[in-house]
C-alpha positions in Angstrom: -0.1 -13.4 -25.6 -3.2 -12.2 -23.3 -2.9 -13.1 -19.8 -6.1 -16.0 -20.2 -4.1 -17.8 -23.2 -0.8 -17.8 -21.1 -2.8 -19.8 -18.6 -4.4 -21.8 -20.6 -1.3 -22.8 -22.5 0.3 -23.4 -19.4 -2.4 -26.5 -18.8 -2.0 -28.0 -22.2 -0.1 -31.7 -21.4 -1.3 -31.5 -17.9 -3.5 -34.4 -16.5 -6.5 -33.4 -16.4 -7.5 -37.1 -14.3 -5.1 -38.7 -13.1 -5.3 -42.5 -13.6 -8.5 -44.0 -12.5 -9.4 -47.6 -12.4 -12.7 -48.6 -13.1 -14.9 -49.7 -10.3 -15.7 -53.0 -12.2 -14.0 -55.4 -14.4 -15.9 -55.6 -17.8 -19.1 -58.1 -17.5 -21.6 -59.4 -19.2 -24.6 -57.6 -17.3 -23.3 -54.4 -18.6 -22.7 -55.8 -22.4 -26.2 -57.0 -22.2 -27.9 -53.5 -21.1 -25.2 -52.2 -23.9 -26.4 -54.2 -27.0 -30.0 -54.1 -26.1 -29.9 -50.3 -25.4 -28.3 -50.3 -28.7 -30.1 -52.7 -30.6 -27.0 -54.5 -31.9 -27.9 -58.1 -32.7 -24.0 -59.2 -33.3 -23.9 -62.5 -31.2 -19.8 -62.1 -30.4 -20.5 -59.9 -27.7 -23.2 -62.4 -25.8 -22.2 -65.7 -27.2 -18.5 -67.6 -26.7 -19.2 -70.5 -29.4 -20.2 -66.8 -32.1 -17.1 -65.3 -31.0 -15.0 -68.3 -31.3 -16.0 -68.8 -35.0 -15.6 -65.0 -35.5 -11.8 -65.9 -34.6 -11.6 -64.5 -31.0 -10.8 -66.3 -27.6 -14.8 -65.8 -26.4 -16.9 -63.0 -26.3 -16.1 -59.9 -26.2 -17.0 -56.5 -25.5 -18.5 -53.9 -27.4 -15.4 -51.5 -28.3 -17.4 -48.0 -28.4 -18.4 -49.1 -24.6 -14.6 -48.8 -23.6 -15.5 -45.4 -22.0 -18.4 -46.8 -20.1 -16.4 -48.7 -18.2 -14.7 -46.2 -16.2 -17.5 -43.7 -15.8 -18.3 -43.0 -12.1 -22.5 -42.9 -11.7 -24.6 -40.2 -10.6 -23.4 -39.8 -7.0 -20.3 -38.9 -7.9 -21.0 -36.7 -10.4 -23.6 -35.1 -8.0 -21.1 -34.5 -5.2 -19.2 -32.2 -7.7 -16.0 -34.4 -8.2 -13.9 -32.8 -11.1 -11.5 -35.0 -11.4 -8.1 -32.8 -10.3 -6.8 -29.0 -9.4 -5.7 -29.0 -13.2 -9.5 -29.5 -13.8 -10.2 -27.0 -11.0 -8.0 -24.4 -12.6 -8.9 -25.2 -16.2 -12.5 -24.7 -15.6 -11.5 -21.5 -13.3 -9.6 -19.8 -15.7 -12.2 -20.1 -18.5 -15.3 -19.2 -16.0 -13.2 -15.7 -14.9 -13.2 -15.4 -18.5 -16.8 -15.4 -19.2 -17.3 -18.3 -20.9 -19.4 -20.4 -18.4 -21.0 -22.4 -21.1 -20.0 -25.6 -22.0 -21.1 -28.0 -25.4 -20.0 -31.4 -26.4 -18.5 -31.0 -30.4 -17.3 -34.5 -31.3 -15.4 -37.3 -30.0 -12.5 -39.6 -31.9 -12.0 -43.1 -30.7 -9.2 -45.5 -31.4 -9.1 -49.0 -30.6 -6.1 -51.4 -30.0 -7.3 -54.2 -27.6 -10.1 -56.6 -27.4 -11.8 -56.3 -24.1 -13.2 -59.3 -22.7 -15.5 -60.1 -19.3 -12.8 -59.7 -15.9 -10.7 -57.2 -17.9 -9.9 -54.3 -15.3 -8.9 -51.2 -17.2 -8.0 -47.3 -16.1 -8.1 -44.1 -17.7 -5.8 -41.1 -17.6 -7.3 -37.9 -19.5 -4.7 -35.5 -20.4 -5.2 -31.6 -22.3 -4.1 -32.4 -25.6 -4.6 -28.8 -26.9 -6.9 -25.4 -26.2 -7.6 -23.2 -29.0 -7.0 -19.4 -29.2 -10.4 -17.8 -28.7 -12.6 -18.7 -31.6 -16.0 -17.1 -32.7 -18.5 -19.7 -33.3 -22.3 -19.2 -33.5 -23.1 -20.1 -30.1 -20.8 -17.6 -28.9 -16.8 -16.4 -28.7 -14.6 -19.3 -26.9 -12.1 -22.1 -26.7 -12.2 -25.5 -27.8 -10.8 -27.8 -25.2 -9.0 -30.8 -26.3 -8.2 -33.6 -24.2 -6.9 -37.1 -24.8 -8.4 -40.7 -22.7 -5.9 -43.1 -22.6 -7.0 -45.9 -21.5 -5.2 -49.3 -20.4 -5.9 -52.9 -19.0 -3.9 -54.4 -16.0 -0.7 -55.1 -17.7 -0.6 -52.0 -18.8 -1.4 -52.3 -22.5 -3.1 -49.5 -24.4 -6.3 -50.6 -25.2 -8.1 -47.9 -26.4 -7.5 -43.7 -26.8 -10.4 -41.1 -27.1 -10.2 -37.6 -27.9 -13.2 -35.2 -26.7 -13.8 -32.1 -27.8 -16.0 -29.2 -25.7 -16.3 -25.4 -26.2 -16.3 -23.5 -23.6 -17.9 -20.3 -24.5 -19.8 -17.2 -23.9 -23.1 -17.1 -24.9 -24.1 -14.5 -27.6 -26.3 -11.7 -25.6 -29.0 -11.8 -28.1 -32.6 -9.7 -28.1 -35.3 -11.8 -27.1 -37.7 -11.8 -29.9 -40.4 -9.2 -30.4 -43.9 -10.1 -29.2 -46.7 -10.4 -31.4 -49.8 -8.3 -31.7 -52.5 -9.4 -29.6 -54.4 -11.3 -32.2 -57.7 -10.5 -33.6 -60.5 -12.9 -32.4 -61.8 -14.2 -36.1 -65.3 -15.7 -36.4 -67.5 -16.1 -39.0 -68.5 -12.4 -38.8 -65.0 -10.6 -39.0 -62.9 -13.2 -40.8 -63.5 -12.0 -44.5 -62.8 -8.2 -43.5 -59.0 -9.0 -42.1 -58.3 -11.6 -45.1 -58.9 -8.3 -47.1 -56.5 -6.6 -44.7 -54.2 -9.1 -45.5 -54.6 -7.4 -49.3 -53.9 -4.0 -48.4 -58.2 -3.9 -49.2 -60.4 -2.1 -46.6 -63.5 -2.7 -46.9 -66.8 -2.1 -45.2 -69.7 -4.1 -45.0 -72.8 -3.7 -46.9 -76.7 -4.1 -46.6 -77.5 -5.8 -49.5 -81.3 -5.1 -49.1 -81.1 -1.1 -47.9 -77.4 -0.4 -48.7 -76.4 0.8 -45.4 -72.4 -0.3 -44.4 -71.5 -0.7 -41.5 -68.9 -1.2 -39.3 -67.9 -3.0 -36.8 -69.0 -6.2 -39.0 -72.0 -8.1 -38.3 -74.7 -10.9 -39.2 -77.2 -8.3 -39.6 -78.2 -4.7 -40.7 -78.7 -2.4 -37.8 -81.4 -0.4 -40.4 -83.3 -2.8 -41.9 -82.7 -6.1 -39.5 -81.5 -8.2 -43.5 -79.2 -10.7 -43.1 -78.5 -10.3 -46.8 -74.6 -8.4 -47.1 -71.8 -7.8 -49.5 -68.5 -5.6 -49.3 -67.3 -2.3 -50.9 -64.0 -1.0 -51.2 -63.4 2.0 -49.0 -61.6 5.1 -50.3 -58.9 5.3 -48.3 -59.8 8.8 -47.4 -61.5 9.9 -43.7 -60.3 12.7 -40.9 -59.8 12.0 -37.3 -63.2 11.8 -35.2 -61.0 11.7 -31.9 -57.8 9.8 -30.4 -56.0 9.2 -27.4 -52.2 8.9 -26.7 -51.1 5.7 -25.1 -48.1 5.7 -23.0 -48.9 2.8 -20.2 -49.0 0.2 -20.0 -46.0 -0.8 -22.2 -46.8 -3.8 -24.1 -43.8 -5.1 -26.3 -45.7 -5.6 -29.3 -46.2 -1.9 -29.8 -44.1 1.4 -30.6 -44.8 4.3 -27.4 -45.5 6.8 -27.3 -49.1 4.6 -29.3 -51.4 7.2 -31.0 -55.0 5.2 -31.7 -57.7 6.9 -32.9 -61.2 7.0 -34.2 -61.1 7.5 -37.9 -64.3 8.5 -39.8 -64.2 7.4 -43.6 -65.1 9.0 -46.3 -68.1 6.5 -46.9 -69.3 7.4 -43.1 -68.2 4.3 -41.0 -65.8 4.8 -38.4 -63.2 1.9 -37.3 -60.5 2.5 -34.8 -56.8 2.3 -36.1 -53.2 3.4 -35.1 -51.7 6.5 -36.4 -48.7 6.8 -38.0 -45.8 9.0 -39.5 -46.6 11.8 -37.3 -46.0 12.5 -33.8 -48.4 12.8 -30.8 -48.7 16.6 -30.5 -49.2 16.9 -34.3 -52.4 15.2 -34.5 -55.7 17.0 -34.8 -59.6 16.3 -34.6 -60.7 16.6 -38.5 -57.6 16.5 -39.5 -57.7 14.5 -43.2 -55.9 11.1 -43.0 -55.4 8.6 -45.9 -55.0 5.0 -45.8 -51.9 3.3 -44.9 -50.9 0.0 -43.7 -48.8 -2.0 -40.8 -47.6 -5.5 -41.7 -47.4 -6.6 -38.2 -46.2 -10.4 -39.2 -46.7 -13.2 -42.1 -50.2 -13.8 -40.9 -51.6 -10.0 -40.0 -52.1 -6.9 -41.9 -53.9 -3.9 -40.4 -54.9 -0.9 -41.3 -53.2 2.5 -40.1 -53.8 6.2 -41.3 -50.8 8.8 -41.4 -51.6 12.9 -42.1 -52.8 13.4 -45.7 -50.6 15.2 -48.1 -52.3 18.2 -49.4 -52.6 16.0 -53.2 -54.1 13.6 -50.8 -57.4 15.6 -50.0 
């Protein structure tokens, strides 16, 4: 047995809080925020004469408040009070450990003893069990098991509640790649990256003159129509020029970035990445051919990568 599960076994049937009276006797006040909060219309908690035909001695209490009633508010829970050194040590031994983070799994209540307005009640919490260290998807831990027992003045149980927390260590996960920057679609551009988005490049076309052009626009640079259709481009082109990014590093992208000017076989040039070759392996006029980059669901972009010599 490692070292933390001899500790921790050593704590199991300790108290955990030791028995603690509740600051009030059960009251109405607090049934009434209960059942409203709730919405729970059942009169037995509210009304004596309801109750009494129900077969009890006068209203009673809601039994899923039992736990309610010894709860201390905020300012004690602010001040940092944890109850006892077993709590102390519990929590230290698991925090040495690693596993700092804490989740609520589920909680089992049993109920013995009606609870009616000017019962005074305590609770004792006891560690009922801690597992070995368990792999969940949150993260590697222990479930920590301890039992509520709680009782009125004469010492009856009225009520027992187990409660369930892991206390784990949270998975060290990679925070999620950033996105491209995204393209800034108007009425202009929109058409040429839903081709994209087809593994089609195309480049615009005067219908009027028949010049293309590129980058797209609402009207022919030549001829001044705003008359235009699309052809498909070849794929084929050589490198007009390029630069080597290395900084600054955005996430989005793979360094060292090579981006360059690619002239198509048609005679527009658009600016793309390069890929599947390395930065000191690229050359002005070198052929290219089209490829693609499949950045995310919802963009497609052209690339070019080194032609094969099939390719030219």
């Amino acid at each position: 047995m490692s070292g933390i599960d001899a500790a921790l076994s050593n704590l199991v049937g300790q108290e955990v809080v030791p028995t603690t009276w509740a600051q009030d006797p059960v009251n109405t006040p607090m049934i009434r925020h209960w059942v409203e909060a709730m919405a729970d219309e059942n009169p037995i908690y509210l009304d004596d004469d309801a109750a009494r035909s129900a077969g009890h001695d006068g209203a009673i209490a809601p039994p899923t408040m039992v736990q309610a009633w010894t709860m201390r508010g905020y300012a004690a829970t602010a001040a940092g009070s944890t109850g006892s050194e077993v709590a102390v040590e519990l929590f230290g031994v698991l925090a040495d450990a690693g596993f700092t983070s804490v989740v609520a799994t589920d909680s089992e209540q049993e109920y013995f003893t009606e609870l009616r307005p000017g019962d005074l009640i305590n609770v004792t919490e006891v560690i009922e069990s801690i597992s070995p260290e368990k792999k969940t998807g949150l993260g590697t831990g222990h479930f920590v098991t301890t039992l509520k027992t709680y009782r009125n003045a004469e010492g009856d149980v009225v009520a027992t509640q187990k409660w369930r927390t892991l206390r784990f260590r949270p998975e060290e996960k990679p925070a999620p790649r950033a996105l491209r920057p995204r393209p800034a679609l108007n009425q202009d551009n929109a058409f040429w990256f839903a081709a994209a988005k087809e593994h089609r490049l195309v480049i615009q076309r005067c219908t009027a003159c028949g010049t293309l052009r590129h980058p797209t626009g609402p009207m022919c640079g030549h001829c001044r129509s705003l008359d235009w259709d699309t052809v498909d481009a070849s794929g084929k082109g050589f490198v007009y020029s390029f630069v080597v990014n290395h900084h600054p590093k955005i996430d989005a992208f793979d360094y060292p970035l090579i981006v360059a000017v690619i002239e198509l076989e048609e005679g527009t040039r658009l600016i793309a990445n390069m890929v599947g070759i390395e930065p000191d392996q690229v050359k002005v006029d070198m052929p290219v051919v089209l490829d693609w980059i499949d950045a995310d669901p919802d963009l497609t972009l052209p690339a070019f990568r080194p032609a094969a010599p099939e390719e030219n």
